[in-house]
C-alpha positions in Angstrom: 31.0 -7.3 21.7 29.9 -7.5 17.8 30.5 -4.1 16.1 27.2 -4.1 14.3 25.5 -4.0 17.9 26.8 -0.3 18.0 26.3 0.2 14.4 22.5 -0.8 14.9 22.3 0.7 18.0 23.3 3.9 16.2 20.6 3.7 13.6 18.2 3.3 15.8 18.9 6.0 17.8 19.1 8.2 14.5 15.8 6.9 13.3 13.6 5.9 16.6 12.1 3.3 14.8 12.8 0.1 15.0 11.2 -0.9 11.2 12.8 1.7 9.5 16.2 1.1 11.8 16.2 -2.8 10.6 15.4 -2.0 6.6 18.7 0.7 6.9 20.9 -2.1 8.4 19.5 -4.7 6.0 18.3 -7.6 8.6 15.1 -8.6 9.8 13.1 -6.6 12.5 14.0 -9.8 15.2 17.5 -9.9 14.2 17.4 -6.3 14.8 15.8 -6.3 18.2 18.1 -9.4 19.3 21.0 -6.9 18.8 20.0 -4.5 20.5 18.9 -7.2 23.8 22.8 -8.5 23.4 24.2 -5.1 23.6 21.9 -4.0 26.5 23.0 -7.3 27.8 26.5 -6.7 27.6 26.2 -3.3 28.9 24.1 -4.6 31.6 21.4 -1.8 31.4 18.2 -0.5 29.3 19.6 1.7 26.4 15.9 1.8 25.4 12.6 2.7 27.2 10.5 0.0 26.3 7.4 0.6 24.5 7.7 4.2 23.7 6.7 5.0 20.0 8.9 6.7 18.7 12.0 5.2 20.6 13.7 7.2 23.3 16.5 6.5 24.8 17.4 5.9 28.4 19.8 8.1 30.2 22.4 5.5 29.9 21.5 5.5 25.9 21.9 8.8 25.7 25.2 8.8 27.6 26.0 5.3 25.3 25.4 7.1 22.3 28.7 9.3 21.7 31.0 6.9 23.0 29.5 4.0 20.2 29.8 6.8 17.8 33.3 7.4 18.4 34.2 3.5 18.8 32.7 2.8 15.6 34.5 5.9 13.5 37.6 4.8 15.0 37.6 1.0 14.3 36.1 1.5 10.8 39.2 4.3 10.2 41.8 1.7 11.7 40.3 -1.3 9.5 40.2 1.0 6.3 43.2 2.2 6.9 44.7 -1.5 7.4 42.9 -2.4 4.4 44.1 0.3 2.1 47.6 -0.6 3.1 46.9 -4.0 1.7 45.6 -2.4 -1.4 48.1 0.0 -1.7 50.6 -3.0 -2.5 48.7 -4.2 -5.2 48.3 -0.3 -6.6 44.0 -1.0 -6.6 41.8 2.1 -6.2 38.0 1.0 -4.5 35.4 2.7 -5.8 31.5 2.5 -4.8 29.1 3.9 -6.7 24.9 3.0 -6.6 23.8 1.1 -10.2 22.3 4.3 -11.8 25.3 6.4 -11.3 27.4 2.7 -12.6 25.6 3.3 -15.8 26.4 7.1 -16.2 29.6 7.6 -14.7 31.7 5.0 -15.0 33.0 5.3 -18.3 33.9 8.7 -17.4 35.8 7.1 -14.5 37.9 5.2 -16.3 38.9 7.8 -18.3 40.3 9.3 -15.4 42.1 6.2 -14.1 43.2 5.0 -18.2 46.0 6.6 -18.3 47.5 5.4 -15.1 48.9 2.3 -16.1 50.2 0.6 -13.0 46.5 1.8 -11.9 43.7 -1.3 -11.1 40.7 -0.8 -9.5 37.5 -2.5 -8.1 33.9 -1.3 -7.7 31.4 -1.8 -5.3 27.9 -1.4 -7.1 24.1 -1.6 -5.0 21.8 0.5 -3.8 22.5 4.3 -2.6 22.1 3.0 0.9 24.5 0.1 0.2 27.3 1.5 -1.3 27.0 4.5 1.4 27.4 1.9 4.0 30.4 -0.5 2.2 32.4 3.2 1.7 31.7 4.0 5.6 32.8 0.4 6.6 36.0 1.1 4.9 35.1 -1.1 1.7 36.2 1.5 -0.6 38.4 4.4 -0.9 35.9 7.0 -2.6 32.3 6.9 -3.3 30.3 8.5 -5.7 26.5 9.7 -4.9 24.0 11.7 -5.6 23.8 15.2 -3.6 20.9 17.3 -3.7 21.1 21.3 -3.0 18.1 22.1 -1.4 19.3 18.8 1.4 21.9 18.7 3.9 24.3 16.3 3.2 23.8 12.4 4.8 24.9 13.4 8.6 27.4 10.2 7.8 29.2 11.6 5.0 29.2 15.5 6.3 33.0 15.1 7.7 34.0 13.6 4.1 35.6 16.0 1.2 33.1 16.1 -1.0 33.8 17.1 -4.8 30.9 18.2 -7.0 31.6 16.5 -10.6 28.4 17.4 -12.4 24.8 18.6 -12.3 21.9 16.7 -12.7 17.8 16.3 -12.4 15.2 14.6 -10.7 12.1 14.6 -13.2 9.3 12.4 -13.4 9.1 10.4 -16.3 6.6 8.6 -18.4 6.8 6.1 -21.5 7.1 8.2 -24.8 3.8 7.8 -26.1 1.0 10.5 -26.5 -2.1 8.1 -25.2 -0.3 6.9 -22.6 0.3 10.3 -21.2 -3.1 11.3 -22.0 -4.5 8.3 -19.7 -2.3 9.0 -16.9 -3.1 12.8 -16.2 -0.3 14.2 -14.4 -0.2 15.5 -11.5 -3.6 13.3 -11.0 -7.1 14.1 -9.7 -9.2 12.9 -6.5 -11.5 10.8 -8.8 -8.0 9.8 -11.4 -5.1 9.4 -9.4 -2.5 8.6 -11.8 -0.6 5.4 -11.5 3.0 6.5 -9.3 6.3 3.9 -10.2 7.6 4.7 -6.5 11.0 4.1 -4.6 11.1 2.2 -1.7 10.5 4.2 1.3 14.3 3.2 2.3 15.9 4.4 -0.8 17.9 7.8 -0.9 15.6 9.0 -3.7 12.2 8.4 -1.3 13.2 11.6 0.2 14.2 13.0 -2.8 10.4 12.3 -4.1 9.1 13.4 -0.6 10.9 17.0 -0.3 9.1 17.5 -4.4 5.8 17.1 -2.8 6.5 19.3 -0.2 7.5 22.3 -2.5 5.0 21.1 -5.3 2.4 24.2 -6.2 -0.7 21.5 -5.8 -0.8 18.0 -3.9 -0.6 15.2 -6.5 -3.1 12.5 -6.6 -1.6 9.1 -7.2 -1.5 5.4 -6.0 1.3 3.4 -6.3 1.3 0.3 -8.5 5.3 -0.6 -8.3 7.4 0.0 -5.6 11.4 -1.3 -5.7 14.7 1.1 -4.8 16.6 0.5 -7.6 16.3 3.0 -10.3 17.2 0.8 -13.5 14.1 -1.3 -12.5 12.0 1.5 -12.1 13.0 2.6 -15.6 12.1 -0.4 -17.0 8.2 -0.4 -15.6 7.9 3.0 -16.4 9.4 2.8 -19.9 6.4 0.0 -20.3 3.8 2.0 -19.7 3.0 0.8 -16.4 3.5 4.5 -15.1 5.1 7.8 -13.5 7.9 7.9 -12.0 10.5 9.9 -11.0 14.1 9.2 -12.4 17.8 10.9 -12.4 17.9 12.7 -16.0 21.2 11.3 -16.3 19.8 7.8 -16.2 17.7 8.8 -19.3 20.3 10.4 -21.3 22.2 7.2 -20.6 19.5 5.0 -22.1 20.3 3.7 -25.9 16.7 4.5 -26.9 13.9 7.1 -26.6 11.6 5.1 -24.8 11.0 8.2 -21.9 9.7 11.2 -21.9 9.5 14.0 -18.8 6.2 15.0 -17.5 5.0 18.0 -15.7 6.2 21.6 -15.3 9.6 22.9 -13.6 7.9 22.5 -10.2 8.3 18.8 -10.3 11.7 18.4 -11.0 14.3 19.1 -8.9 18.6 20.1 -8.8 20.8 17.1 -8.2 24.4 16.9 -8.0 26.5 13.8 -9.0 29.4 14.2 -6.4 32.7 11.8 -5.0 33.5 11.7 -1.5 36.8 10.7 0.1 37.6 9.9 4.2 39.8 13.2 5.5 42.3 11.4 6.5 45.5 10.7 4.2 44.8 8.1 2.1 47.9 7.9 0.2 49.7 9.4 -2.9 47.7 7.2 -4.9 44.3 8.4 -4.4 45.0 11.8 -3.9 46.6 11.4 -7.3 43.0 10.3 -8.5 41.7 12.8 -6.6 42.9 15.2 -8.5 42.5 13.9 -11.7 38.4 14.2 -10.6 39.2 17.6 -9.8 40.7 18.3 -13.3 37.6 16.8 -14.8 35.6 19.9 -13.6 
């Protein structure tokens, strides 16, 4: 029995699609579906009715499906707790934190942990998706994401404190020059769809983009000419003219020139929250100690 089996066996019965299921757990759609055949195997019954679109489970899948749940919360919450032990000796705080908020936020963090002297730490840095998944594997004691408002909270993280530390915004964006905008026409038209730098459809801020199109007052007309799920690249193309795209205004701020520019009325944008998020569980004087030191921040 391979823990990722259950992990991938979770996904997929989040998701019911294999495609999407094998992007979230970052392996290849065979690798994927070999999994899920070794666990059946090992089981010794179909978890999955074969060729239903979108993937249903069997009875014994849905019967399967709480017990992996609770396997894998427990083994993760035994190996992080093992591992912070190990930590706790060498007095290192983990920290995770996706690359845009790395940019923003971490100078602020160590402000928080300066004056701790017998303090180190180490940080985990990736995609939302990445980060989200080190932190639930137990790679690192608190995580910092972004939250939005007017969405529930990942199902994952919903039994985690969460601590909101600051507000933020989800514009779109264009390079900071009048033609430019002019030639792009925001929000776009049938016959002049303007050119849209879009996230992968994995990345946390794809349904970010996705729930802005659903509230927006008229449907945008676009086509996509760069697609990636890291917003520091996406910065870069739009910042070059390439296009439009939709970035954290925190990102911005951070930036060293005045390359950007936001686009659009109020109905495009949309209420973020920068937030940390810590297991429930005691974790030790150590990181409640940073804990509320975040707190005191606010």
């Amino acid at each position: 029995m391979d823990i990722r089996w259950l992990q991938d066996f979770l996904a997929l019965a989040e998701m019911r699609n294999f495609t999407r299921s094998a992007e979230f757990r970052n392996v290849s759609q065979a690798a994927f579906s070999r999994r899920i055949q070794s666990l059946e195997h090992w089981l010794g019954t179909s978890l999955i009715v074969k060729g239903s679109q979108p993937v249903r489970l069997t009875e014994a899948g849905e019967q399967f499906r709480e017990t992996a749940q609770v396997s894998v919360e427990r083994l993760l919450e035994t190996r992080a707790s093992i591992r912070a032990r190990q930590f706790d000796a060498r007095n290192q705080i983990r920290l995770a934190m996706p690359n845009v908020l790395a940019r923003s936020e971490f100078k602020r963090m160590l402000g928080v942990i300066r004056p701790r002297e017998k303090t180190s730490f180490s940080v985990i840095v990736g995609t939302t998706s990445e980060v989200t998944g080190r932190y639930l594997a137990g790679d690192a004691d608190i995580l910092f994401a972004h939250g939005a408002p007017a969405l529930p909270t990942q199902e994952a993280l919903a039994n985690h404190d969460r601590l909101v530390l600051r507000r933020d915004r989800f514009l779109p964006y264009c390079a900071r020059d009048a033609a430019t905008q002019a030639r792009f026409g925001f929000p776009g038209t049938p016959e002049q769809p303007f050119p849209l730098i879009a996230y992968s459809q994995r990345a946390y801020f794809a349904q970010l983009f996705e729930h802005v199109l659903e509230r927006a007052p008229q449907p945008p007309e676009y086509r996509v000419t760069v697609q990636c799920d890291m917003s520091d690249v996406l910065k870069e193309v739009i910042a070059a003219g390439y296009g439009i795209g939709w970035l954290p205004q925190t990102a911005v701020d951070a930036s060293e020139d005045n390359r950007l520019v936001a686009v659009g009325t109020e109905d495009w944008a949309m209420d973020l929250e920068i937030c940390a998020f810590r297991p429930l569980r005691d974790s030790g004087p150590k990181i409640a100690a940073f804990w509320e030191a975040l707190q005191a921040t606010n």
